[in-house]
Every structure is written in structure tokens, then in C-alpha cells.
KEKE-3310 file (N, C-alpha, C; in steps of 0.2 Angstrom, whole numbers, plus 5000, padded with zeros to 4 digits):
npx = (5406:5406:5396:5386:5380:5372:5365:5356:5354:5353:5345:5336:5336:5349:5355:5348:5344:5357:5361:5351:5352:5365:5359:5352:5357:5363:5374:5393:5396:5401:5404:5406:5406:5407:5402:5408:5409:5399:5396:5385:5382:5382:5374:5363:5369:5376:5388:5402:5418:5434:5447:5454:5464:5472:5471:5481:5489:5501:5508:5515:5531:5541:5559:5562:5576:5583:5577:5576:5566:5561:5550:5542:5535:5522:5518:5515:5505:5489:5479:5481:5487:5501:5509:5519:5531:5536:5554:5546:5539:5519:5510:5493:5489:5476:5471:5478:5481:5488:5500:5510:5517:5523:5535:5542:5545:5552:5569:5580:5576:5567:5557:5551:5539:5528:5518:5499:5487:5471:5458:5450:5451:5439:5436:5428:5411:5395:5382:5387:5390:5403:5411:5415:5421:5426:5429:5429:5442:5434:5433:5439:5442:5443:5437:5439:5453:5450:5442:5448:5457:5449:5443:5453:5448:5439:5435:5438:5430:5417:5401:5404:5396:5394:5391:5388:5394:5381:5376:5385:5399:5417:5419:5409:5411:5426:5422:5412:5417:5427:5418:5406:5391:5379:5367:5355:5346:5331:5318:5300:5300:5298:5311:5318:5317:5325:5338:5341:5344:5355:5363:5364:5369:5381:5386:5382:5394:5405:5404:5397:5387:5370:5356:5339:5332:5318:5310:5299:5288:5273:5270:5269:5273:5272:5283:5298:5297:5293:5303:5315:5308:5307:5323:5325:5331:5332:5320:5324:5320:5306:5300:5288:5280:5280:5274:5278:5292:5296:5296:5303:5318:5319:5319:5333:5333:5332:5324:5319:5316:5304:5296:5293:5289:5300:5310:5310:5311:5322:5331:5327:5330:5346:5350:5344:5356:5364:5365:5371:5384:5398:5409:5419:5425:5441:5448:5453)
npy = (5409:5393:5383:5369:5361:5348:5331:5314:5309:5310:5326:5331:5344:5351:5359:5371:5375:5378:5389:5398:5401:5410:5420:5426:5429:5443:5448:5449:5433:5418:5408:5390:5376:5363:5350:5343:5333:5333:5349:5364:5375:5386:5387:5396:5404:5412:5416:5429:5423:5425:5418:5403:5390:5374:5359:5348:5330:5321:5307:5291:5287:5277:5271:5260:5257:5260:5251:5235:5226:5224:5221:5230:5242:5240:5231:5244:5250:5253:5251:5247:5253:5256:5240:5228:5217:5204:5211:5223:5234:5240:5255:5263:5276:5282:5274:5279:5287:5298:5296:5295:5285:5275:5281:5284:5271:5264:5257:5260:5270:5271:5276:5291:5305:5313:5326:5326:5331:5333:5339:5357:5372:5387:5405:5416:5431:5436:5448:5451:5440:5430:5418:5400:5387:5368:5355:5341:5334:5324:5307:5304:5297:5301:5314:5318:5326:5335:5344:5346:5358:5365:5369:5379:5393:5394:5408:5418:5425:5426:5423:5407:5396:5379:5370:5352:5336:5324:5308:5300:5295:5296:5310:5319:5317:5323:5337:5340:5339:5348:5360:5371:5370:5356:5358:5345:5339:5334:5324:5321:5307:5290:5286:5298:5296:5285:5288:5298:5294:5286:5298:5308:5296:5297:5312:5312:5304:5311:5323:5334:5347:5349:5351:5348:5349:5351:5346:5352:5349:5340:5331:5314:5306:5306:5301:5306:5318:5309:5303:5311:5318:5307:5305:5319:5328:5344:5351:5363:5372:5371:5367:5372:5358:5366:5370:5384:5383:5373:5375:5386:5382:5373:5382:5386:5396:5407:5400:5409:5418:5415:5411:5424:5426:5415:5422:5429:5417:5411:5419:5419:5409:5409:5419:5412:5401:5409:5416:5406:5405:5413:5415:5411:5392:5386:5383:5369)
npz = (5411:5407:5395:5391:5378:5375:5370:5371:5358:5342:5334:5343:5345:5351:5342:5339:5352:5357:5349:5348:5362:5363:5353:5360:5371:5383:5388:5384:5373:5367:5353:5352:5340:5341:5338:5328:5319:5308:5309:5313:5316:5309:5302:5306:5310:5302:5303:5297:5293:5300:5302:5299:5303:5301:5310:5313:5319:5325:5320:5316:5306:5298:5299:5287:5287:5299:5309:5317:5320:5332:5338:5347:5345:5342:5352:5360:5356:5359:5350:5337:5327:5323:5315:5317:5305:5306:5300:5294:5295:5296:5296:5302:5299:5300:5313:5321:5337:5341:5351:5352:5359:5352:5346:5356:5363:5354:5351:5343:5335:5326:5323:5319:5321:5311:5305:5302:5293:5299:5300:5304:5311:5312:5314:5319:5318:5322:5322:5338:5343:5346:5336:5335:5325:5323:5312:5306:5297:5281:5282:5289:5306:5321:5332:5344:5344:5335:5342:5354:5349:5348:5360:5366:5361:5370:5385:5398:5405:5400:5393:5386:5376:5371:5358:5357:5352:5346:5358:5369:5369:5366:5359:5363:5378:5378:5374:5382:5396:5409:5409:5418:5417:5411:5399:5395:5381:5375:5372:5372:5370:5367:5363:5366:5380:5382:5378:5383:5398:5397:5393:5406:5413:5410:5411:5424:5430:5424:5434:5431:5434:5428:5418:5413:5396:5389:5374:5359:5366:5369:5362:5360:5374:5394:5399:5400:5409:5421:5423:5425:5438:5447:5447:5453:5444:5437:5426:5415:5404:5395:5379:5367:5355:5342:5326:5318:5322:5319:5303:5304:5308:5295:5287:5289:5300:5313:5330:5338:5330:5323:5333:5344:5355:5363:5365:5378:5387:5385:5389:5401:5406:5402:5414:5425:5425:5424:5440:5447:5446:5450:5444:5431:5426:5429:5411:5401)
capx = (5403:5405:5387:5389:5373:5372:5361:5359:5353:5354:5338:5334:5335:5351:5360:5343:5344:5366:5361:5346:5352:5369:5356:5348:5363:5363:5384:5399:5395:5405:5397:5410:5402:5412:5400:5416:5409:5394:5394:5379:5378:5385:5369:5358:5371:5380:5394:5410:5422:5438:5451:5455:5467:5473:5473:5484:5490:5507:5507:5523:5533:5546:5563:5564:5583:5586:5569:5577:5561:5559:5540:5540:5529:5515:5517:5512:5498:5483:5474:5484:5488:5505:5509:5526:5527:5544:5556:5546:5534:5513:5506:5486:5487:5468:5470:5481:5477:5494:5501:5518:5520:5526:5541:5546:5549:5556:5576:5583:5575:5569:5552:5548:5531:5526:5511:5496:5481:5465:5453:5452:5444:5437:5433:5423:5407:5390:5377:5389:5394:5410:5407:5423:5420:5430:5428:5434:5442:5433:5435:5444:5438:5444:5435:5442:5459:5450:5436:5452:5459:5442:5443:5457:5448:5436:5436:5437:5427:5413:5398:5405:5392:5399:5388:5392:5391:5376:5377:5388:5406:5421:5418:5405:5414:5428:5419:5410:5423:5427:5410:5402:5384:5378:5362:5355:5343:5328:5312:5296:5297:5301:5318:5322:5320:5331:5345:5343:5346:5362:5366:5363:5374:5388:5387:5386:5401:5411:5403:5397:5379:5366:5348:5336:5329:5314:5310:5293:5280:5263:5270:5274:5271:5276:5291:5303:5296:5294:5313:5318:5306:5311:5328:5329:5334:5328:5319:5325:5316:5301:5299:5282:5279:5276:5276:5282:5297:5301:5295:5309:5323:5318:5324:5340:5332:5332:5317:5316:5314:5299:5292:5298:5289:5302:5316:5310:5312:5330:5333:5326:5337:5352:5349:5344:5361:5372:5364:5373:5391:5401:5414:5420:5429:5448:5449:5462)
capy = (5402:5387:5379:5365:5361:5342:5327:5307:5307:5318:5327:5333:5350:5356:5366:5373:5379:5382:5396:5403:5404:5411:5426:5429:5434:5450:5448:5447:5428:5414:5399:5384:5373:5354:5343:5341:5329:5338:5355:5364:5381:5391:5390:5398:5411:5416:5423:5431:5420:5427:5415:5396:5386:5367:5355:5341:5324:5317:5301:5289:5286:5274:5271:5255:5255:5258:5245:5231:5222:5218:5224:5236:5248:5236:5230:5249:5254:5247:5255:5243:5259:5252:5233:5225:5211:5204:5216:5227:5237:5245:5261:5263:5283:5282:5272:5284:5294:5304:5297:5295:5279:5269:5282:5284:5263:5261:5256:5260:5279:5270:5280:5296:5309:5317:5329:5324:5337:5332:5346:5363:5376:5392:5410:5422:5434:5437:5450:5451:5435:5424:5411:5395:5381:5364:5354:5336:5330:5319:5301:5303:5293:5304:5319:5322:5330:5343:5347:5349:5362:5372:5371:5383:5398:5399:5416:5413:5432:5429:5416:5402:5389:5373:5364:5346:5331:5321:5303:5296:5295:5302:5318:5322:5318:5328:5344:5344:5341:5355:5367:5373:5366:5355:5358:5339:5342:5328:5325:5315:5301:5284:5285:5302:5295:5279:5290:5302:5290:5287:5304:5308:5291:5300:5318:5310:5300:5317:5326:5342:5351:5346:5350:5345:5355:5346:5352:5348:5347:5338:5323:5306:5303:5309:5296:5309:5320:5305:5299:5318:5317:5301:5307:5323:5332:5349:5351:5368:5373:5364:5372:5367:5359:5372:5369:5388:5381:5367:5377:5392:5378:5369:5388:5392:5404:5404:5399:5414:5423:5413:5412:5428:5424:5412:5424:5427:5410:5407:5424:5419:5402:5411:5423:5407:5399:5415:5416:5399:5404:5418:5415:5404:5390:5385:5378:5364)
capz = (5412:5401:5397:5386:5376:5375:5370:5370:5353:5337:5330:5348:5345:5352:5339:5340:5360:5358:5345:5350:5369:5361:5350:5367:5378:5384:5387:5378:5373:5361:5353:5349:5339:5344:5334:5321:5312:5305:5311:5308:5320:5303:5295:5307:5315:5296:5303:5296:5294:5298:5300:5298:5306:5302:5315:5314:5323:5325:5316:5315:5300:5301:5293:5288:5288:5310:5312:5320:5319:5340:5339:5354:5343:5341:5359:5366:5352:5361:5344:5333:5323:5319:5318:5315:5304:5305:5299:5290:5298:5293:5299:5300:5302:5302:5318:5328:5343:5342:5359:5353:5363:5348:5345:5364:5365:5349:5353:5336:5334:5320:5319:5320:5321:5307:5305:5297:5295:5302:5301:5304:5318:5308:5319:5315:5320:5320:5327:5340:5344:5343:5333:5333:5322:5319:5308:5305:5286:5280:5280:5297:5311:5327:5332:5348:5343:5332:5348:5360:5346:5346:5366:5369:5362:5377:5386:5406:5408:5396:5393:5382:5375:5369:5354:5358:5347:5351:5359:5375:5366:5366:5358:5369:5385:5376:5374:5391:5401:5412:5409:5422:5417:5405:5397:5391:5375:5373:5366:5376:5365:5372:5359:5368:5388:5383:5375:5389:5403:5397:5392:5413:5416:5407:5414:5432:5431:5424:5439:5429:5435:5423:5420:5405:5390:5384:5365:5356:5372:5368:5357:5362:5381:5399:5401:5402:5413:5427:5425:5428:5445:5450:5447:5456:5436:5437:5420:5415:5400:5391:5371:5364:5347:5336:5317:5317:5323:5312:5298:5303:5307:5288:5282:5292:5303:5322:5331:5343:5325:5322:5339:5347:5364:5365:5368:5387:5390:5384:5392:5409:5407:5403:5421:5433:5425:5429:5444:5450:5447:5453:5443:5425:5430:5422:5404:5401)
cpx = (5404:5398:5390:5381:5373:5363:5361:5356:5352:5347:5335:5331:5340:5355:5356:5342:5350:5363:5356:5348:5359:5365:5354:5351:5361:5372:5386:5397:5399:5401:5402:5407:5408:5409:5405:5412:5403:5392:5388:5377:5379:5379:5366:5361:5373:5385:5399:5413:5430:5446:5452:5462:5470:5476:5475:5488:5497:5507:5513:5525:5540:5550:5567:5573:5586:5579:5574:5570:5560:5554:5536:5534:5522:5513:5512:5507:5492:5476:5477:5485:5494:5508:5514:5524:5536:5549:5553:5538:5526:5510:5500:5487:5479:5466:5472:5479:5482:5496:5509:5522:5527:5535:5546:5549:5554:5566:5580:5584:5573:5562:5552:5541:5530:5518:5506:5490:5474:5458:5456:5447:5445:5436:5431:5417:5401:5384:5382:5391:5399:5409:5418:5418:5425:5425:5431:5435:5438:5435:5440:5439:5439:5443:5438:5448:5458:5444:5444:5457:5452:5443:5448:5455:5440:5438:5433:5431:5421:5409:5401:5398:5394:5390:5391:5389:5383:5379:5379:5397:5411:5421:5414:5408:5421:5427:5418:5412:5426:5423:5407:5395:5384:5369:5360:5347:5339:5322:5307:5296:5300:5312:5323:5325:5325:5338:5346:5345:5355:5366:5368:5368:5380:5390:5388:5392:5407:5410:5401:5388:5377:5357:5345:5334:5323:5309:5302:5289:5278:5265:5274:5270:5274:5283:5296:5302:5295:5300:5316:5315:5308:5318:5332:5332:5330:5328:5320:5323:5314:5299:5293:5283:5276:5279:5278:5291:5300:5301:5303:5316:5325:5322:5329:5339:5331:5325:5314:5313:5307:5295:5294:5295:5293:5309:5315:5310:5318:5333:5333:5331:5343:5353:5349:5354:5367:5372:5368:5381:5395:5406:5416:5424:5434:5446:5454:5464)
cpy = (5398:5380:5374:5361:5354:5337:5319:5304:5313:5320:5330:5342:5353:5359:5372:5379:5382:5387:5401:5407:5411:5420:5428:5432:5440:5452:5445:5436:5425:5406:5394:5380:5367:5348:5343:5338:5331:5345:5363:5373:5386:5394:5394:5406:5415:5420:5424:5425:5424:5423:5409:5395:5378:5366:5348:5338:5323:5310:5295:5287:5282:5275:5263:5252:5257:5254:5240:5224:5219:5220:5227:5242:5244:5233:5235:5251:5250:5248:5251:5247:5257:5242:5230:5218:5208:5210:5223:5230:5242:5249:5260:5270:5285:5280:5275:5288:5300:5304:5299:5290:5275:5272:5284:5276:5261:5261:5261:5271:5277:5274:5287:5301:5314:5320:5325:5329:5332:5335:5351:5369:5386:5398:5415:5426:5436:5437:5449:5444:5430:5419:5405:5389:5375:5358:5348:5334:5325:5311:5301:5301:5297:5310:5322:5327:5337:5346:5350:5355:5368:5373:5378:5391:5400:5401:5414:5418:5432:5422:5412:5395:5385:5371:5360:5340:5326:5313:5304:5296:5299:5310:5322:5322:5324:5337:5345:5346:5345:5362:5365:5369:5364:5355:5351:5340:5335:5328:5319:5311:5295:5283:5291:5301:5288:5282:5294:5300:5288:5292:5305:5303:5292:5306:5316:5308:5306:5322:5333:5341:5348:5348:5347:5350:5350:5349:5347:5342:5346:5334:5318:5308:5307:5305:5301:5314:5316:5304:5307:5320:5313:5300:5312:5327:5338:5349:5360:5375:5366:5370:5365:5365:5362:5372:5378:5388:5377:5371:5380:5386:5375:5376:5391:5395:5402:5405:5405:5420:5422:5413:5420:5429:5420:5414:5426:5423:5408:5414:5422:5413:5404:5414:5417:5404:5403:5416:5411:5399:5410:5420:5408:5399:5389:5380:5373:5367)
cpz = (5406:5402:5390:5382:5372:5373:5369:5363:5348:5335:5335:5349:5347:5350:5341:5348:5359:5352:5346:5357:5365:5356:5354:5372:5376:5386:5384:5380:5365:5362:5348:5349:5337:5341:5328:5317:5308:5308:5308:5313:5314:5300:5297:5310:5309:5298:5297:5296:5292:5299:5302:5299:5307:5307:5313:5321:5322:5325:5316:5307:5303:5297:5294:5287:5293:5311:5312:5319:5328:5340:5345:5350:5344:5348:5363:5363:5353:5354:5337:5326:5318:5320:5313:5311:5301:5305:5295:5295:5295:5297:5296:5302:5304:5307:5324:5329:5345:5349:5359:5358:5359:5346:5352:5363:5359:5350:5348:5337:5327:5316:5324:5318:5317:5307:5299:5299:5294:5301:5302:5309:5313:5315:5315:5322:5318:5322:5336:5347:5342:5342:5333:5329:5320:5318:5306:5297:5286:5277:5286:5303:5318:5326:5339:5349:5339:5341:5352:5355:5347:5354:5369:5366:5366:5380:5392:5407:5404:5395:5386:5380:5369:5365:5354:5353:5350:5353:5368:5373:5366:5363:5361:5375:5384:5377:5379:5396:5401:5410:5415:5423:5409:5403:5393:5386:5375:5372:5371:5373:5369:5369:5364:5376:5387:5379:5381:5395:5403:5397:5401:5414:5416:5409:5422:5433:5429:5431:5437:5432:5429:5425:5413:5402:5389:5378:5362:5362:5369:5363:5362:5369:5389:5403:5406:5409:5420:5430:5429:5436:5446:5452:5452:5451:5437:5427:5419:5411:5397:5385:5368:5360:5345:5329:5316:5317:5318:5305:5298:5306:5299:5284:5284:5296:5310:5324:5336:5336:5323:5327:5343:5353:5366:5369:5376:5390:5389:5388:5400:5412:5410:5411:5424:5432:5428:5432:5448:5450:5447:5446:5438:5430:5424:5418:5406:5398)
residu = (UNK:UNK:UNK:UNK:UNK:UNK:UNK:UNK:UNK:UNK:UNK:UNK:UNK:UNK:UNK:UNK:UNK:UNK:UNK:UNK:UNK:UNK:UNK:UNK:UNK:UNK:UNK:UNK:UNK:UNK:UNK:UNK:UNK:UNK:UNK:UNK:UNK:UNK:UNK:UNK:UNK:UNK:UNK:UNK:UNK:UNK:UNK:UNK:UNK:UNK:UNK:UNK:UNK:UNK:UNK:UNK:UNK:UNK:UNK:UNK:UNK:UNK:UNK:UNK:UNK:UNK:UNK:UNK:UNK:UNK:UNK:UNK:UNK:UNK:UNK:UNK:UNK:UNK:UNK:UNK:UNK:UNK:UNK:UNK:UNK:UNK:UNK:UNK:UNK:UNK:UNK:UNK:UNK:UNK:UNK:UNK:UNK:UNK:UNK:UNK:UNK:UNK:UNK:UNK:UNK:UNK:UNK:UNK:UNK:UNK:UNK:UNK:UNK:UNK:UNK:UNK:UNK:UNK:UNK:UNK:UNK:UNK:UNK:UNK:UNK:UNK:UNK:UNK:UNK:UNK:UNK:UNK:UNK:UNK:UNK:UNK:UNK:UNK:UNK:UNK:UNK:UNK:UNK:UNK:UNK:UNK:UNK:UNK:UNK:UNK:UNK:UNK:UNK:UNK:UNK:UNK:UNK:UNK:UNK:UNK:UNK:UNK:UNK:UNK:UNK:UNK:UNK:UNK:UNK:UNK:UNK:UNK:UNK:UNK:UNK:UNK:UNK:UNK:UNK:UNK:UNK:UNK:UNK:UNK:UNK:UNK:UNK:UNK:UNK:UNK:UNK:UNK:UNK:UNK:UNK:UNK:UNK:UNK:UNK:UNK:UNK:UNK:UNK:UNK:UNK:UNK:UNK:UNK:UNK:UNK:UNK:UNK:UNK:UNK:UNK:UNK:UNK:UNK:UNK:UNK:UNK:UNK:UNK:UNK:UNK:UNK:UNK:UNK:UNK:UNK:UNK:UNK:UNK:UNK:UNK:UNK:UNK:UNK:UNK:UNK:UNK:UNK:UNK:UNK:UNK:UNK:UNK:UNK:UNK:UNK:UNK:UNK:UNK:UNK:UNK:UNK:UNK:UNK:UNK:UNK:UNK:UNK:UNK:UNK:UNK:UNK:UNK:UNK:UNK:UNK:UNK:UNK:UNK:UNK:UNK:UNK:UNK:UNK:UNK:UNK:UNK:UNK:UNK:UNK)
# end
């Protein structure tokens, strides 16, 4: 099964669920953490790390002695990555998405796609689970081409839990897409049911399953728990506020460590979910 452990705004709690459910499996389980641009499941799982991998982009480089100057590159980059200026041409590598349009139409042959390294996706282990991690360089703007490098080491026979970035955005839709169920992470607060609304806007339009997590019961208000009946949202776990918890988060530590009645409740999760699918379904 591929569960992808999601939310519409950050601070929700769900590194906090993807690690802890991921310490509570009772089968062979892997925890790809796909928040790229600050990835943050390392602290609390400490794995091994046993090897690293750069993930690079194909970028264009031109030469400006075949550049004709007709400005077909500039015409198909709807990311205005490169932009002709008469005869001489500027690259924004920062801007490009690595389609490779701009060197398919060029006449000439006058550019071609060199590597540029992006980030990097790390593997490891810890306490018997497979840990992936990528990682975007910094000062890079596109997170989706290191997430779709971490994707290809999910395992069709074994549970996969995806850490996903938080928001609505491309690297969230990235990640998700194509996981069985998405777990959406959110908080009763009036900030958690207006991020959560969209979040739900965004998983229905991809068509994946979906229930709710709601973290730190008994603050803030019953907002979210209406929208989720008025909705028809199975809530699927509810985790109280317990300053036990913030406390063992504030030090690295998983919160089933600090609670450890909590582990029957990520455990019972885990079962209702594999109850529901016979069978993974295909990666891309």
C-alpha cells in the first residue's frame, strides 16, 4: 500500500504521524520523506545512511555560433527559462523544468541539455525500516524533479508511507499522486479548517481515498470536525493535546515514545487501512 501522509498547512503534525505510523508497522514498511525542501523525518527515525545519489535536471546551454537568432526557444518556454534577445541568447537555469522543448524546436541544433545537479535522494535504515530521503540544493526553486527521483524507490509488496510537503502545490500533488490513500494532517483551529478545505479540494480533484488525522484535540474550536460531517470525511484518527507530546517532539523523540498508549491507535489505523486494499497499486 502507498499512504501518503499530507496536510494544508505546515506545523500540523504530519512528520509526526508518517513516523510514528511507520515505527508501528508490524510489516516490512519504507518511509519516503518527499518534503524536499526541508526534510525533517531523519531526526526522529536516526537512520543509517547508506547511500546518496545526485539528482540532476537537463538544462539548455546554447552555442552561440549555430543561434540564428529566429526565437523559437523563447516562443515554447512558457517558464521564460530561456529568452532570446536578438542574436544572442540568456538562460535562467533557475527557471527550467527540464522539458526539453526549447532544444527539440531549435532549427540550427544550436542548443543543447546539459546536467545540472539539483539535490540528492539518500537511503538508509532504522529499527527495521527503509528510510529514502531527498533533499533539494539549496537556492533551487523546483522541488518536484528531486520528489519524482525519491518516488521510484517505492516497493509494490510492502507498506510505503510517503512524507509530503505541506500546502496544495506542486510537490504535494507530486508526491501523492498515485498512493492508494491519503492521510490529510490538521489541527481544530479555524487556520487548520481553512487550509484543510483546500487540501480536501486538491486530493478530490486527483481522485485518491482520503480521511482526516486531527492532532492536538481540545484546542481551538469544533470547526473541523463539522466540515468533515457535512462533508461525508471519515475522521480517522483524533490525537489529543498532550504537552507530553510537544515536549518528546521539542527533543527528537517519537511521540509513541512519550505516549505509549498511542501505539494502539497508529497500530489500529494501520489494520482499518490494509484492510481496504488487497493489493499495492502501480508506481509511475
Amino acid at each position: 500500500m502507498i499512504l501518503a501522509v499530507a496536510s494544508g498547512k505546515g506545523g500540523t503534525g504530519k512528520t509526526t504521524i508518517a513516523v510514528n505510523l511507520a515505527r508501528c508497522s508490524a510489516e516490512p514498511t519504507r518511509l519516503l520523506d518527499c518534503d524536499v525542501e526541508e526534510p525533517n523525518c531523519q531526526i526522529f527515525l536516526r537512520p543509517a545512511i547508506a547511500s546518496r545519489q545526485a539528482v540532476h535536471l537537463l538544462v539548455p546551454q546554447v552555442d552561440a555560433a549555430k543561434c540564428n537568432g529566429c526565437g523559437e526557444c523563447g516562443r515554447i518556454c512558457q517558464y521564460h527559462a530561456i529568452v532570446p534577445f536578438g542574436a544572442n541568447v540568456m538562460v535562467f537555469p533557475e527557471l527550467c523544468h527540464g522539458c526539453g522543448g526549447c532544444a527539440k524546436v531549435c532549427p540550427t541544433g544550436a542548443i543543447q541539455e546539459v546536467e545540472r545537479e539539483i539535490g540528492f535522494v539518500e537511503t538508509g535504515s532504522a529499527e527495521g525500516v527503509a528510510f529514502v530521503q531527498g533533499t533539494l540544493a539549496i537556492g533551487h526553486p523546483a522541488a518536484p524533479p528531486v520528489i519524482r527521483a525519491v518516488r521510484p524507490h517505492i516497493r509494490r509488496d510492502r507498506l510505503n508511507i510517503l512524507d509530503c510537503s505541506p500546502g496544495t502545490s506542486c510537490p504535494v500533488v507530486t508526491a501523492v499522486r498515485g498512493s492508494d490513500y491519503v492521510l490529510l494532517v490538521t489541527e481544530p483551529t479555524p487556520f487548520g479548517l481553512h487550509d484543510l478545505v483546500l487540501a480536501v479540494e486538491t486530493i478530490r480533484l486527483l481522485g485518491v481515498p482520503f480521511g482526516v488525522v486531527i492532532n492536538r484535540v481540545g484546542i481551538g474550536d469544533e470547526g473541523v470536525h463539522q466540515f468533515c460531517a457535512a462533508e461525508g470525511i471519515p475522521i480517522v484518527l483524533e490525537i489529543p493535546d498532550d504537552r507530553r507530546i510537544a515536549e518528546a517532539y521539542s527533543r527528537g523523540q517519537m511521540a509513541t515514545d512519550a505516549v505509549p498508549e498511542l501505539r494502539a491507535s497508529f497500530r489500529d489505523l494501520l489494520g482499518t487501512l490494509g484492510g481496504r486494499f488487497s493489493a499495492p497499486k502501480e508506481t509511475e
